[in-house]
Short mmCIF file of the C-alpha atoms (twelve columns), coordinates in Angstrom:
data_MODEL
# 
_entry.id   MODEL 
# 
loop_
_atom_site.group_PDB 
_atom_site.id 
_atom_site.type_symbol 
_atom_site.label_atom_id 
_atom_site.label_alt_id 
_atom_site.label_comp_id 
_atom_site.label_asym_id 
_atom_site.label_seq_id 
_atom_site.Cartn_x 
_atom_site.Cartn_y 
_atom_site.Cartn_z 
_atom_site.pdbx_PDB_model_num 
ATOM 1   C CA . UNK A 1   -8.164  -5.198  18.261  1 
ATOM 2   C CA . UNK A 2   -11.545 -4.566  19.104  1 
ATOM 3   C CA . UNK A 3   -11.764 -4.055  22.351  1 
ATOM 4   C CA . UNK A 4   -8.319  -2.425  22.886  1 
ATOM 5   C CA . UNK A 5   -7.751  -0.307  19.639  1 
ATOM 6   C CA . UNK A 6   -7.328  2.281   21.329  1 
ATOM 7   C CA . UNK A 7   -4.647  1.420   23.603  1 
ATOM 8   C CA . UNK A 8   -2.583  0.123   20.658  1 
ATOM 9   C CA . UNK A 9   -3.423  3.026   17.771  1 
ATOM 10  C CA . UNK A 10  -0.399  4.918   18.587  1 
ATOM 11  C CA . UNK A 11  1.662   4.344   15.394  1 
ATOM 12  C CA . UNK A 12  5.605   4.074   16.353  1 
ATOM 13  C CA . UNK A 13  8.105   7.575   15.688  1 
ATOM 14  C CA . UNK A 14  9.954   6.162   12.898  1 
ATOM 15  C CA . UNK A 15  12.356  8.641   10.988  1 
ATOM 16  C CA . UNK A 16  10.957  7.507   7.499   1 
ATOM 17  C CA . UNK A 17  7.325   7.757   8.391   1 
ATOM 18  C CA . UNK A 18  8.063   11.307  9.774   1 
ATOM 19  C CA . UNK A 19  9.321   12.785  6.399   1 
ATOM 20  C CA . UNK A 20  7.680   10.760  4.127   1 
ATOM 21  C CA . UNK A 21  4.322   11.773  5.496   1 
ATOM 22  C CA . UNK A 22  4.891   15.367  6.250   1 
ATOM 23  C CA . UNK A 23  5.845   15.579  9.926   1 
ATOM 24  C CA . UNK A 24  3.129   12.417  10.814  1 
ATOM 25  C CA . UNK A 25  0.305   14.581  9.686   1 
ATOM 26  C CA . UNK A 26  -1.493  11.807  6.699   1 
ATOM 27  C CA . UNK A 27  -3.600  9.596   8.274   1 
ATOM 28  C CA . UNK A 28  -1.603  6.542   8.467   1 
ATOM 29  C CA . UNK A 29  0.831   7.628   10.726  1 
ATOM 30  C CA . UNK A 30  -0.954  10.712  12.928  1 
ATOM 31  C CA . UNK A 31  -1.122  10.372  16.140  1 
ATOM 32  C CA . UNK A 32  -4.323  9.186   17.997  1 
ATOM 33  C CA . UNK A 33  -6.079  12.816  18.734  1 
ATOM 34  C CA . UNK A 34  -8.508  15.326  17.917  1 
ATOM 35  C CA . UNK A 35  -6.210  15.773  14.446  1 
ATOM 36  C CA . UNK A 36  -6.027  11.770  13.387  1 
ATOM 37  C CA . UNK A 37  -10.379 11.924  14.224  1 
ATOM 38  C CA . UNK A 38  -11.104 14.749  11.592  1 
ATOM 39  C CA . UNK A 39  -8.785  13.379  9.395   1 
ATOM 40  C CA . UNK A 40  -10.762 9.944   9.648   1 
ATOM 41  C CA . UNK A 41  -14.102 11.856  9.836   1 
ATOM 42  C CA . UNK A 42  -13.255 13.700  6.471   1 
ATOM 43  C CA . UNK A 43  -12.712 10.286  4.714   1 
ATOM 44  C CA . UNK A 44  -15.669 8.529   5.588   1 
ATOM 45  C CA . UNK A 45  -18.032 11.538  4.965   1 
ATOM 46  C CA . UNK A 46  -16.034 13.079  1.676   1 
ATOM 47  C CA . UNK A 47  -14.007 10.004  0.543   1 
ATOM 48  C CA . UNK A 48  -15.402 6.796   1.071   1 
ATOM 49  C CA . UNK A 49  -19.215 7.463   0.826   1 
ATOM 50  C CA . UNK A 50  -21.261 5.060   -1.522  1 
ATOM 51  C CA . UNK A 51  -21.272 7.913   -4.422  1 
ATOM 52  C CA . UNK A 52  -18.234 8.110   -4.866  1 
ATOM 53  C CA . UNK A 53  -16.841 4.639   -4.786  1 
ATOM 54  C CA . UNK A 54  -19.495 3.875   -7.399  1 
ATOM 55  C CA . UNK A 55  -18.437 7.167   -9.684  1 
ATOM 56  C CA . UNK A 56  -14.890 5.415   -9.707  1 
ATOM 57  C CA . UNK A 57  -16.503 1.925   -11.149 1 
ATOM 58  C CA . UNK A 58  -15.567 2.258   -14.464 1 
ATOM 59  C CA . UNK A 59  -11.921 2.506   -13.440 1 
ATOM 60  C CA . UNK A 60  -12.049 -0.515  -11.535 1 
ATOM 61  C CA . UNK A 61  -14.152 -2.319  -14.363 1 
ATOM 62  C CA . UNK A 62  -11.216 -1.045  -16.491 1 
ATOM 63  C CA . UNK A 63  -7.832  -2.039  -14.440 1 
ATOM 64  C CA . UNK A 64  -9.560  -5.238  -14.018 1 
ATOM 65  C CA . UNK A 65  -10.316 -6.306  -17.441 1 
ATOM 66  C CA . UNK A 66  -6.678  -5.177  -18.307 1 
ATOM 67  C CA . UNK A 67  -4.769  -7.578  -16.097 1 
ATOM 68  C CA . UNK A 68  -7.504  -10.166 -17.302 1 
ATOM 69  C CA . UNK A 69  -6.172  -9.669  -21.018 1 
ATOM 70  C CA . UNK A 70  -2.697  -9.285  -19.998 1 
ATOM 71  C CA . UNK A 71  -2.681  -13.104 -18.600 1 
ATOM 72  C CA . UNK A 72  -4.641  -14.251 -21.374 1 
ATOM 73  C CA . UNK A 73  -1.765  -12.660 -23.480 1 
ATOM 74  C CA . UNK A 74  0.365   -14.445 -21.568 1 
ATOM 75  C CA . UNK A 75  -0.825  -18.004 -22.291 1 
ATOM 76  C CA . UNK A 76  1.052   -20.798 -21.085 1 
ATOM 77  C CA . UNK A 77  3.698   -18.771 -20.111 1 
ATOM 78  C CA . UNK A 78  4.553   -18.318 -16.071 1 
ATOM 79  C CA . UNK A 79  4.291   -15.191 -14.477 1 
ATOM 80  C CA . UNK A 80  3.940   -13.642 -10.948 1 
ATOM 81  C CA . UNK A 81  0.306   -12.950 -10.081 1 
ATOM 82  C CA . UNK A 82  1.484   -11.015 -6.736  1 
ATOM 83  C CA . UNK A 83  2.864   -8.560  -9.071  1 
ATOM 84  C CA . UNK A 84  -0.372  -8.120  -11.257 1 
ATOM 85  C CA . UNK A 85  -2.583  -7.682  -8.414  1 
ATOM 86  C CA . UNK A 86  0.029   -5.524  -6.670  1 
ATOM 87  C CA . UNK A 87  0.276   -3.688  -10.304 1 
ATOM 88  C CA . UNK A 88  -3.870  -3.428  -10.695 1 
ATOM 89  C CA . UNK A 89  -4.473  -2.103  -6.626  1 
ATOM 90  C CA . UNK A 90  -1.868  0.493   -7.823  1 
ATOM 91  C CA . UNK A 91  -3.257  1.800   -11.066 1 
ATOM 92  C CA . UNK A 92  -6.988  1.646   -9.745  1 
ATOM 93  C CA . UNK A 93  -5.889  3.772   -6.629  1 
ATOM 94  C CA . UNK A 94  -3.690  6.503   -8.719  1 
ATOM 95  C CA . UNK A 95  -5.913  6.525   -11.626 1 
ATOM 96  C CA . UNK A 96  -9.085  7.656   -8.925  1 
ATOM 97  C CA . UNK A 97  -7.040  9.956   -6.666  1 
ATOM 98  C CA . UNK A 98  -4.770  11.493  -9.510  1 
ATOM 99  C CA . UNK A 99  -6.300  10.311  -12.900 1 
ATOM 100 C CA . UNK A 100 -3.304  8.834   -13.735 1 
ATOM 101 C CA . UNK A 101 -1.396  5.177   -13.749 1 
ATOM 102 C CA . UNK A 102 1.503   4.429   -11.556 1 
ATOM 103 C CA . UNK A 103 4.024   3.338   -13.885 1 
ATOM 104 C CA . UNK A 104 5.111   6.717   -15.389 1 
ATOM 105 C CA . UNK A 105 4.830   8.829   -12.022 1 
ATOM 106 C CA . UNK A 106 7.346   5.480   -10.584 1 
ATOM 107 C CA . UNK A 107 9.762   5.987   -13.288 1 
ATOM 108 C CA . UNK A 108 10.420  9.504   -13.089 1 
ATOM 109 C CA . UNK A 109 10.218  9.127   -8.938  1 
ATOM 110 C CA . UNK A 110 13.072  6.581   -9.689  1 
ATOM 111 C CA . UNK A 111 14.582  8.678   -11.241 1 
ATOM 112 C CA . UNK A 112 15.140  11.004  -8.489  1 
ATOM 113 C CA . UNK A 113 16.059  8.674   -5.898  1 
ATOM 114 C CA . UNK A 114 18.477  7.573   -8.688  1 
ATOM 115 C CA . UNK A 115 20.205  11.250  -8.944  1 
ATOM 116 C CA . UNK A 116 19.699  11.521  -4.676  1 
ATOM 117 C CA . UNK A 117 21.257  8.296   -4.346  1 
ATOM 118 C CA . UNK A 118 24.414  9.486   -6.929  1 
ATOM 119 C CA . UNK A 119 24.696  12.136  -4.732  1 
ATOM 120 C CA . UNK A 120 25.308  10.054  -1.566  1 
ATOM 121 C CA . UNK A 121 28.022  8.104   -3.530  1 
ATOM 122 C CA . UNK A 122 29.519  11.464  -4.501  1 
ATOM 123 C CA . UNK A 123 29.467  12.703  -0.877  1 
ATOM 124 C CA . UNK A 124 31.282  9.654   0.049   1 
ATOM 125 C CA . UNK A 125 33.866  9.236   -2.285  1 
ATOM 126 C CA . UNK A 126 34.956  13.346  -1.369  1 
ATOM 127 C CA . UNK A 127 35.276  12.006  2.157   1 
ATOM 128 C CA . UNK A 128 37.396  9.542   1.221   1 
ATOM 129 C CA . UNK A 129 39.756  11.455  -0.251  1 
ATOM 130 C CA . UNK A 130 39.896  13.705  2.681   1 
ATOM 131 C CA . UNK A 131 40.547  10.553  4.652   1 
ATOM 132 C CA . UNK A 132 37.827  11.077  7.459   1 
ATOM 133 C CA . UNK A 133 36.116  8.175   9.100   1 
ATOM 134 C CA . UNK A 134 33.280  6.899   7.345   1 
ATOM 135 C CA . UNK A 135 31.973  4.705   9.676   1 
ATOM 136 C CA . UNK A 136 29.455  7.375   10.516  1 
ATOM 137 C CA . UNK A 137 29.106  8.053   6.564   1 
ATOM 138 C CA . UNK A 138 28.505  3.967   5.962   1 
ATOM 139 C CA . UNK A 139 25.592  3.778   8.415   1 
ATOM 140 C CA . UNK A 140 24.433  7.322   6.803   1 
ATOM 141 C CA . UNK A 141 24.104  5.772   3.818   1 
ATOM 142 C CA . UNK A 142 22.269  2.437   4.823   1 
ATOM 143 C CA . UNK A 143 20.224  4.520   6.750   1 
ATOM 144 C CA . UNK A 144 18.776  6.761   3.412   1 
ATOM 145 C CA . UNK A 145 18.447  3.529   1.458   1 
ATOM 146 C CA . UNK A 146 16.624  1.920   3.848   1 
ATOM 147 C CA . UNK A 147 14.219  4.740   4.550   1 
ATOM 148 C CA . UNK A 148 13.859  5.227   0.822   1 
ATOM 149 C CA . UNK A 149 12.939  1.563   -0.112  1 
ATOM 150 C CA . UNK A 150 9.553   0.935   -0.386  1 
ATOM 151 C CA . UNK A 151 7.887   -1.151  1.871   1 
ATOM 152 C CA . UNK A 152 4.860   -2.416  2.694   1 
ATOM 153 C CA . UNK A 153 1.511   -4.175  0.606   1 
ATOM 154 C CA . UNK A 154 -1.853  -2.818  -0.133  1 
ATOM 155 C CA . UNK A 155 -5.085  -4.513  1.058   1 
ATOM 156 C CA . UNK A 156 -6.357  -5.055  -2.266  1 
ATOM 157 C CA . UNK A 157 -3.838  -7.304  -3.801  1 
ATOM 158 C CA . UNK A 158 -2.963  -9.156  -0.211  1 
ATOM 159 C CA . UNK A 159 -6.445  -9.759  0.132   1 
ATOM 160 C CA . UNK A 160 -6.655  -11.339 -3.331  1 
ATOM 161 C CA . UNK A 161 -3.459  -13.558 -2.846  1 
ATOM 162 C CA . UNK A 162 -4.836  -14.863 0.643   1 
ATOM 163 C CA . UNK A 163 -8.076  -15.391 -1.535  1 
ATOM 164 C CA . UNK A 164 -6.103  -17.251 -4.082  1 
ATOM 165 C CA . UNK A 165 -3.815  -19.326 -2.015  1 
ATOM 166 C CA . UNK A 166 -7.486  -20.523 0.604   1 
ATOM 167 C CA . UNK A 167 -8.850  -21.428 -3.132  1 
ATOM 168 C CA . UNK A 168 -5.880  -23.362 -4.557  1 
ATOM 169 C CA . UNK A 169 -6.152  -25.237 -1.151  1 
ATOM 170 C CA . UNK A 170 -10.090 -25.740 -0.988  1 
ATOM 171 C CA . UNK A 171 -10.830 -27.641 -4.652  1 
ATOM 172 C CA . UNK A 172 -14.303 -27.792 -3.620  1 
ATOM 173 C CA . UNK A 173 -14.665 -24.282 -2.777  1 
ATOM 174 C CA . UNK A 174 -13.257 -23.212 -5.800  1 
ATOM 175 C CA . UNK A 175 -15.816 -25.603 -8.102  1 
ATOM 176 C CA . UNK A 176 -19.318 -24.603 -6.027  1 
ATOM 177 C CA . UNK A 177 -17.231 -20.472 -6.952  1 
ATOM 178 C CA . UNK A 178 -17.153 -21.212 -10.468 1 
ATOM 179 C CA . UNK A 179 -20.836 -22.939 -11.089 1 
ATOM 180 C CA . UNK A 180 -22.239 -19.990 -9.191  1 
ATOM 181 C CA . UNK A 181 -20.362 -17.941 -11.467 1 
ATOM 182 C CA . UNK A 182 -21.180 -19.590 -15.059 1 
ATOM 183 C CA . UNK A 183 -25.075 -20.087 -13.944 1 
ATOM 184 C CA . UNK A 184 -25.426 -16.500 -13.160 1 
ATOM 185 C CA . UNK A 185 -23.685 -14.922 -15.866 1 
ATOM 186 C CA . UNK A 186 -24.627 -17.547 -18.608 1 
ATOM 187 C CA . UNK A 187 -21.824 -17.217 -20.860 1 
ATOM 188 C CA . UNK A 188 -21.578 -13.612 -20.955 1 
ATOM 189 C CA . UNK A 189 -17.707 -12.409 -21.343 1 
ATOM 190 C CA . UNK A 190 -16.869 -9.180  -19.315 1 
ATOM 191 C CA . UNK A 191 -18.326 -9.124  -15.543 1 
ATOM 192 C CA . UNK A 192 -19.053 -5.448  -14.599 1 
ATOM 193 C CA . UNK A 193 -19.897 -4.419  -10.304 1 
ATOM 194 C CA . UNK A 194 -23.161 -4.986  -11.017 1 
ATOM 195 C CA . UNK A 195 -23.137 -8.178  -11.330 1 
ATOM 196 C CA . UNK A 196 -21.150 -9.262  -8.203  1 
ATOM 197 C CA . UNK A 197 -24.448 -8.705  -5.941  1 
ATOM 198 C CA . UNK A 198 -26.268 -11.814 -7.963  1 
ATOM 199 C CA . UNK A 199 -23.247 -13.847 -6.864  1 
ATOM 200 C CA . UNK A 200 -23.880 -14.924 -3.141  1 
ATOM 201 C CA . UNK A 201 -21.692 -17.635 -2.391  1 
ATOM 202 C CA . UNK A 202 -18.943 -15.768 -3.743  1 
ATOM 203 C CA . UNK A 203 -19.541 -12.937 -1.430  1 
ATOM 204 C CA . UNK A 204 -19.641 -15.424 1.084   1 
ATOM 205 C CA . UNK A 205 -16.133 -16.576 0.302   1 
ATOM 206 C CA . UNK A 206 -14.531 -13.161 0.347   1 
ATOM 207 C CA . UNK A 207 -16.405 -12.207 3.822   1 
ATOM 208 C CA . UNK A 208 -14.312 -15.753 4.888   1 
ATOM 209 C CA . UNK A 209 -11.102 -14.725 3.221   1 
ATOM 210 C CA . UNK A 210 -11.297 -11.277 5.261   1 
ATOM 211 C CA . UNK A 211 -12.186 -12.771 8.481   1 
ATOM 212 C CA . UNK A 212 -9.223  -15.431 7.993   1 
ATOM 213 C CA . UNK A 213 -6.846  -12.996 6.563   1 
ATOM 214 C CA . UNK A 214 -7.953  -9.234  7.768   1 
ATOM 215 C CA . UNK A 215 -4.767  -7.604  6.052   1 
ATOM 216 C CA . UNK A 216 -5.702  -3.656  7.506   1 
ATOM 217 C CA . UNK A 217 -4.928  -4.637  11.293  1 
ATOM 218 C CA . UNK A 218 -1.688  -5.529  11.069  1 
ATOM 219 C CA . UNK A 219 -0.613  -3.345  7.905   1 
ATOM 220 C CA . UNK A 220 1.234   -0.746  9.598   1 
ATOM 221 C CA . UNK A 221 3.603   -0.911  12.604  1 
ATOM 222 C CA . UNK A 222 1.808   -0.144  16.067  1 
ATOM 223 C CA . UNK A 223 2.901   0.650   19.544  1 
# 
């Protein structure tokens, strides 16, 4: 990918990606040009500079130490940690771009898709009863629900799943993790940013988990 990004950074013409990001103009599915290099230059320089990551730190610190509590709530009881993760990535990224959680901007977007999809069902019903073919209408209709189902996982909770599942399969690793951690922090309760640059062989582990499991690469479709 190195060597030959730029042979293979066309992203493919795909109907969905095409309305759902405004003719192909965000920067996930832009064309390689002039356009797609401003629109990367603008979010290194204004978007992803060291200032501002660190003036979003409480809202990390925050997200964090909620799905903490809510699995401590949770006791013995099973749950699906892909969710949580999937869940915190979500509310840390809306809360910093829009100042906002997720959950109540997914709701009334389901809303929508809810009254859109009625709609459809409507549509096809009338053509029933005017007895046209709705072979056409069928694959219509597959066609909209497909395009409007989400798809797709963010980097920050499929990183932290590969992280988990290396972990649950390296005991050792996990054990050297954990005495790093309790000798550092000595007891203390809630881990802020701060304290993640005292804990070196955990950094170390994360570097591996990327470099085993890089999840940007092959997170969107390619040419």
């Amino acid at each position: 990918m190195k060597i030959h990004d730029l042979i293979l950074a066309l992203r493919p013409q795909l109907p969905a990606a095409k309305v759902m990001s405004y003719d192909f103009t965000s920067i996930a599915f832009a064309p390689y040009g002039s356009y797609w290099r401003q629109m990367k230059k603008i979010s290194v320089l204004k978007l992803l500079t060291a200032p501002c990551v660190k003036a979003f730190r409480s809202i990390r610190e925050e997200e964090v130490q909620k799905m903490i509590g809510s699995i401590v709530f949770l006791g013995e009881k099973s749950f699906n940690l892909s969710q949580k993760f999937s869940s915190m990535a979500s509310d840390i990224t809306a809360r910093a771009a829009f100042g906002f959680r997720m959950k109540p901007a997914l709701e009334r977007l389901h809303q929508k898709i809810d009254k859109i999809l009625s709609d459809i069902i409507d549509e096809q019903k009338l053509r029933k009863t005017r007895n046209q073919t709705n072979a056409k209408s069928d694959e219509d209709l597959i066609e909209v629900v497909l395009n409007l189902q989400e798809c797709g996982t963010g980097t920050v909770s499929t990183t932290i799943e590969w992280a988990m599942s290396e972990l649950i399969r390296n005991p050792i690793v996990v054990k050297k993790t954990q005495a790093e951690v309790r000798n550092v922090l000595e007891g203390k309760r809630t881990i802020e940013e701060k304290d993640i640059k005292e804990l070196h062989y955990l950094k170390l582990v994360v570097k591996g988990i990327l470099r085993l499991h890089p999840p940007a690469p092959l997170l969107l479709p390619r040419e």
